[in-house]
LUMLUM-570084 format. One record per residue (C-alpha): residue in three letters; z, x, y. Coordinates in steps of 0.5 Angstrom, whole numbers. Each point is the difference from the previous one (the first is absolute). Example, Ala and Ser with C-alpha at 12.3 -4.5 7.8 and 13.67 -1.06 7.14 Angstrom:
<rs>
@aa:ALA z:16 x:25 y:-9 .
@aa:SER z:-2 x:2 y:7 .
</rs>
This chain:
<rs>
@aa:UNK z:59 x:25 y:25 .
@aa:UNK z:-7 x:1 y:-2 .
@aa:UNK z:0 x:-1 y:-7 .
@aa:UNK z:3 x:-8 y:2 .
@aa:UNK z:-6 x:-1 y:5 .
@aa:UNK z:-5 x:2 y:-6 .
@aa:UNK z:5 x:-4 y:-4 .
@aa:UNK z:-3 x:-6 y:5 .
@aa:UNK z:-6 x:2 y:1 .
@aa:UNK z:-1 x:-1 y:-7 .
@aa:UNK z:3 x:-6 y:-2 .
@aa:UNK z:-4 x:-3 y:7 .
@aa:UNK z:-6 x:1 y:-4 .
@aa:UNK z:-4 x:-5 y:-4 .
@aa:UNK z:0 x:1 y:-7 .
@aa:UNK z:-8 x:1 y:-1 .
@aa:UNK z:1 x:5 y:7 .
@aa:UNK z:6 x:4 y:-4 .
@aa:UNK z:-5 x:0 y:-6 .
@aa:UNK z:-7 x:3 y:2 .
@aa:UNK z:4 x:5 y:4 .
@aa:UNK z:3 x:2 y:-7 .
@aa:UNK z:-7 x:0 y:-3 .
@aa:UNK z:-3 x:4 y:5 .
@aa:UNK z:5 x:5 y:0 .
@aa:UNK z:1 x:1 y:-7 .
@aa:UNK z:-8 x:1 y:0 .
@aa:UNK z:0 x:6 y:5 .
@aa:UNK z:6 x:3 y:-4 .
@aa:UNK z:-2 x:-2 y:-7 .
@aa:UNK z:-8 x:0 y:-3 .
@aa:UNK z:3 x:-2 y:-7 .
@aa:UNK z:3 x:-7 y:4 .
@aa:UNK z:-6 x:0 y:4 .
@aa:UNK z:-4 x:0 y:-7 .
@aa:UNK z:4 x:-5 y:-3 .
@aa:UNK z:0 x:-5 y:5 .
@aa:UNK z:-8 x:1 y:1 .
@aa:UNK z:0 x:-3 y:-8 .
@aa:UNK z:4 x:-7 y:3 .
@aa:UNK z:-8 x:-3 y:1 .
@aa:UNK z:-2 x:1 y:-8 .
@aa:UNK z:4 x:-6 y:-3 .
@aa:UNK z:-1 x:5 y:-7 .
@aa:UNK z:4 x:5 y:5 .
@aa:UNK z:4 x:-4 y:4 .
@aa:UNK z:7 x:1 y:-5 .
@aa:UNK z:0 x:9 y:2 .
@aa:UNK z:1 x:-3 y:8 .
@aa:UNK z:6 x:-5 y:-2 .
@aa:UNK z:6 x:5 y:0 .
@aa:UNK z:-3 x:1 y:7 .
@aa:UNK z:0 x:-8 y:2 .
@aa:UNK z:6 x:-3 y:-5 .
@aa:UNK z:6 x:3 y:6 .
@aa:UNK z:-5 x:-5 y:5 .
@aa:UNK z:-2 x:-6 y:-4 .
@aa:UNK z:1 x:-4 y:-6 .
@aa:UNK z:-5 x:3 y:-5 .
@aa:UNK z:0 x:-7 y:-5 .
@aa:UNK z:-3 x:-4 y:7 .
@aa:UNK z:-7 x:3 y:1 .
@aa:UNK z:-1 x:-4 y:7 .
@aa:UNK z:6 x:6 y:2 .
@aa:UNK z:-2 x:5 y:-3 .
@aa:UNK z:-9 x:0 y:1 .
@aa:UNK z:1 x:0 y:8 .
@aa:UNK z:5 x:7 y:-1 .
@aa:UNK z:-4 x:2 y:-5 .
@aa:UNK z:-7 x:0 y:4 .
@aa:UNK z:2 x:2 y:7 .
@aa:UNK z:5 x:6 y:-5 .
@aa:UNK z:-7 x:2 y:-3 .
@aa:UNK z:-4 x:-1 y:7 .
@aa:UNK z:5 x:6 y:3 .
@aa:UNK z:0 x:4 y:-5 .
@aa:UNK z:-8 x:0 y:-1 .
@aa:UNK z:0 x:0 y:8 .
@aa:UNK z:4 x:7 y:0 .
@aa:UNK z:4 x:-2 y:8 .
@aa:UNK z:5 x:2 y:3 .
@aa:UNK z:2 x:-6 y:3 .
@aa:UNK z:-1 x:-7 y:2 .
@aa:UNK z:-6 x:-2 y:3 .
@aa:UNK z:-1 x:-6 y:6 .
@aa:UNK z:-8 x:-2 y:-3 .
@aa:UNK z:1 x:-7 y:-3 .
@aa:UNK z:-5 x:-2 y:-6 .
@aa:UNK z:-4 x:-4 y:4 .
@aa:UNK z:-1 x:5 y:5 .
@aa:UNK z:-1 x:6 y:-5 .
@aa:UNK z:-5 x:-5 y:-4 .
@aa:UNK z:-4 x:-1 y:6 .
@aa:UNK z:1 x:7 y:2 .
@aa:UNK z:-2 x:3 y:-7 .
@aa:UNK z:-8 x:-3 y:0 .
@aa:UNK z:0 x:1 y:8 .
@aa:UNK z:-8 x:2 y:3 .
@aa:UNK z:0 x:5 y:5 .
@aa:UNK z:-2 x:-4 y:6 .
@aa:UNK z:0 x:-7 y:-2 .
@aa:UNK z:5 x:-5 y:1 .
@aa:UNK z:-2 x:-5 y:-6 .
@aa:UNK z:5 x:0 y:-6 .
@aa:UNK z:-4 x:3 y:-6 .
@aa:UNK z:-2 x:-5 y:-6 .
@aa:UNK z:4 x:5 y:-5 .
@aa:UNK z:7 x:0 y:4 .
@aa:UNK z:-3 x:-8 y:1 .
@aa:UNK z:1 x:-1 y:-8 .
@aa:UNK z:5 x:4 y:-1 .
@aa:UNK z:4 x:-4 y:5 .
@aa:UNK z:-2 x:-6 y:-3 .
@aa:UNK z:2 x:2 y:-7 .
@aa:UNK z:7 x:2 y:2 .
@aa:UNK z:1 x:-7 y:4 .
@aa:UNK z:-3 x:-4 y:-7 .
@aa:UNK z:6 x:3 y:-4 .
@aa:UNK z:6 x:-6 y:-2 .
@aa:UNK z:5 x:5 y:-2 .
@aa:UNK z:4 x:6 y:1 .
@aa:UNK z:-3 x:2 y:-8 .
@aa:UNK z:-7 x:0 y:3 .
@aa:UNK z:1 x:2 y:6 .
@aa:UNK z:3 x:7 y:-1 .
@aa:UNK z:-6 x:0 y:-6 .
@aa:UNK z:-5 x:0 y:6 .
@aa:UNK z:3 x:4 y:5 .
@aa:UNK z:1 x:6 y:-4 .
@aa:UNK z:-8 x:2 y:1 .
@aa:UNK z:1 x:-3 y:7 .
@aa:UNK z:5 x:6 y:1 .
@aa:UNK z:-3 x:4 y:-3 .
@aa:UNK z:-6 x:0 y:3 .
@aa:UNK z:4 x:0 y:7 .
@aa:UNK z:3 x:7 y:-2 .
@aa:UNK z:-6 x:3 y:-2 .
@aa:UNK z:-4 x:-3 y:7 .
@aa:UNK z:5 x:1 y:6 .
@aa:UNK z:5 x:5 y:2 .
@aa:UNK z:6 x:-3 y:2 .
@aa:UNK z:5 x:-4 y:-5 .
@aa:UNK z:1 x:-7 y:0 .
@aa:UNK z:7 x:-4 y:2 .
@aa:UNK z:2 x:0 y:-6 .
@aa:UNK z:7 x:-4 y:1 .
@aa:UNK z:-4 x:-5 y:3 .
@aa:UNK z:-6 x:0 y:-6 .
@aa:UNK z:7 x:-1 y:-4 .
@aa:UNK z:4 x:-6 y:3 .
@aa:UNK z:-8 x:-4 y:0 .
@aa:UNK z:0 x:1 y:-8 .
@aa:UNK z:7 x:-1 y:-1 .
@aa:UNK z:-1 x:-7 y:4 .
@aa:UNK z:-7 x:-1 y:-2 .
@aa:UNK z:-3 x:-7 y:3 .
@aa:UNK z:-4 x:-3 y:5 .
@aa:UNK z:3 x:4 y:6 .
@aa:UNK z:-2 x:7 y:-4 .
@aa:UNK z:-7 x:-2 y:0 .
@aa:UNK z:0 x:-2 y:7 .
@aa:UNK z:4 x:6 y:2 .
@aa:UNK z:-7 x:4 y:-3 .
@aa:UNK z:-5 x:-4 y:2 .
@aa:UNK z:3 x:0 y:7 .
@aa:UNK z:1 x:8 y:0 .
@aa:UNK z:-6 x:0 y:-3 .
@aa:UNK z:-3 x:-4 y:5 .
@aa:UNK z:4 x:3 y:6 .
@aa:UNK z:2 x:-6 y:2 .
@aa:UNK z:7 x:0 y:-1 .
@aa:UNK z:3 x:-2 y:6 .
@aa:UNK z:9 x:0 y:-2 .
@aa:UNK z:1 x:6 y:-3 .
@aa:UNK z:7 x:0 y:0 .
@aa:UNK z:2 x:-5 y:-5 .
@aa:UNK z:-1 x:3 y:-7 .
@aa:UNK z:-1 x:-4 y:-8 .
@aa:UNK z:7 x:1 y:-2 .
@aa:UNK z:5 x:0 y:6 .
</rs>
């Protein structure tokens, strides 16, 4: 009876859900993997992660494969043991905050701004990389992942106004999400 339960527990799982729990637990299991998958952010090196990837996405279409190429190499880069609950807007926001001051750093401004220029999911998952990276190295609790996953995979205006509003603390609905 149990084995049917986690039979339906899985096929409840969206496939960006079902995805970063496969990476993350493969990560704290293998370091090799972790290691091939953190290669995913060099276009030179990006081939040694699609034996990982090829089960998830068509490998030919780059507007599939970027998204999980960057959030696979931002988990193993990040080295977690679960999904997070920070939304990139507020881990931007969060990752140049002063202490005691309630303004909005002119770096995490900038950072923002660039991500929000971005007209593609080619250049949006190019700059993100140092994002996330910058993220990882400055706060100590992960991102949501599935959430940061599902924004790149629907990459649009609603993305943007979803970071700029997380970014801002101004996001008033939380419950409809890019991709439902």
């Amino acid at each position: 009876m149990m084995e049917q339960d986690q039979q339906a527990l899985v096929k409840m799982k969206s496939k960006e859900q079902q995805f970063v729990q496969f990476i993350i637990e493969r990560c704290m299991q293998d370091k090799g993997f972790a290691a091939r998958l953190r290669r995913a952010d060099n276009p030179a090196t990006e081939y040694q992660s699609w034996e990982i990837l090829g089960p998830w996405v068509d490998l030919e279409d780059r507007y599939q494969r970027l998204p999980y190429a960057t959030i696979a190499a931002a988990i193993g880069r990040a080295k977690v043991d679960t999904n997070g609950k920070l939304s990139l807007g507020k881990a931007i926001a969060d990752a140049y905050a002063e202490k005691g001051s309630t303004q909005y750093s002119d770096q995490a401004k900038a950072r923002l701004r660039r991500l929000l220029a971005c007209d593609s999911v080619e250049e949006v998952c190019r700059v993100i990389r140092p994002v996330l990276a910058l993220i990882d190295s400055k706060l100590g609790h992960p991102l949501d992942y599935v959430k940061l996953l599902r924004e790149l995979r629907y990459f649009g205006e609603k993305s943007k106004i979803h970071w700029a509003q997380d970014f801002y603390g101004q996001r008033a609905k939380e419950g409809q999400e890019i991709g439902e």
